[in-house]
C-alpha positions in Angstrom: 0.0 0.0 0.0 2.8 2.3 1.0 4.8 1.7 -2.3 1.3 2.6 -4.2 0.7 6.0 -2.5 4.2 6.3 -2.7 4.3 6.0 -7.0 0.6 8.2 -6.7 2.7 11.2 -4.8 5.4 11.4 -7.3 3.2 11.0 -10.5 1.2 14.1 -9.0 4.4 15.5 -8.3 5.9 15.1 -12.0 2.4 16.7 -13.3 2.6 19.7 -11.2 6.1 20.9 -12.5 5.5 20.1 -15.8 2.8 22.8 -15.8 4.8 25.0 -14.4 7.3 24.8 -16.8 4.5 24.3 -19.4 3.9 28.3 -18.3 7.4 29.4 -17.7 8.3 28.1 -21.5 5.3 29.6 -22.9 5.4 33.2 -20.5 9.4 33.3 -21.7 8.4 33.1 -25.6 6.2 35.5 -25.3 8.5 38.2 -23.6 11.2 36.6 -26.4 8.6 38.0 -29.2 8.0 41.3 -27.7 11.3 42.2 -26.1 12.7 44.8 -28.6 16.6 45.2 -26.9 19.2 42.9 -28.1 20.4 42.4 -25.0 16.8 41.6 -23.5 16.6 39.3 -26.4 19.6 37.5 -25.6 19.2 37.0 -21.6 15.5 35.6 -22.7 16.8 33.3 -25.4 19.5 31.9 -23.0 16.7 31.6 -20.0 14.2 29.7 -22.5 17.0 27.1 -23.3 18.2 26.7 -19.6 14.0 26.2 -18.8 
């Protein structure tokens, strides 16, 4: 029972970070497209590939 709740706890876990990330991905492409300095550009470019 324990190793059930166990596998239950870290599927829900999994789920819950991939929608953050999920948002973070999707809130950093969006700045990406409306950031107008280069240098903006670049700090969100490298952020989106370390997400």
């Amino acid at each position: 029972m324990k190793k059930v709740f166990l596998l239950l706890l870290v599927f829900v876990f999994s789920q819950l970070t991939s929608l953050g990330q999920d948002t973070a991905v999707l809130a950093l492409k969006t700045a990406l497209q409306k950031a107008k300095e280069d240098t903006t550009r670049l700090r969100l470019h490298l952020a989106l590939h370390a997400a």
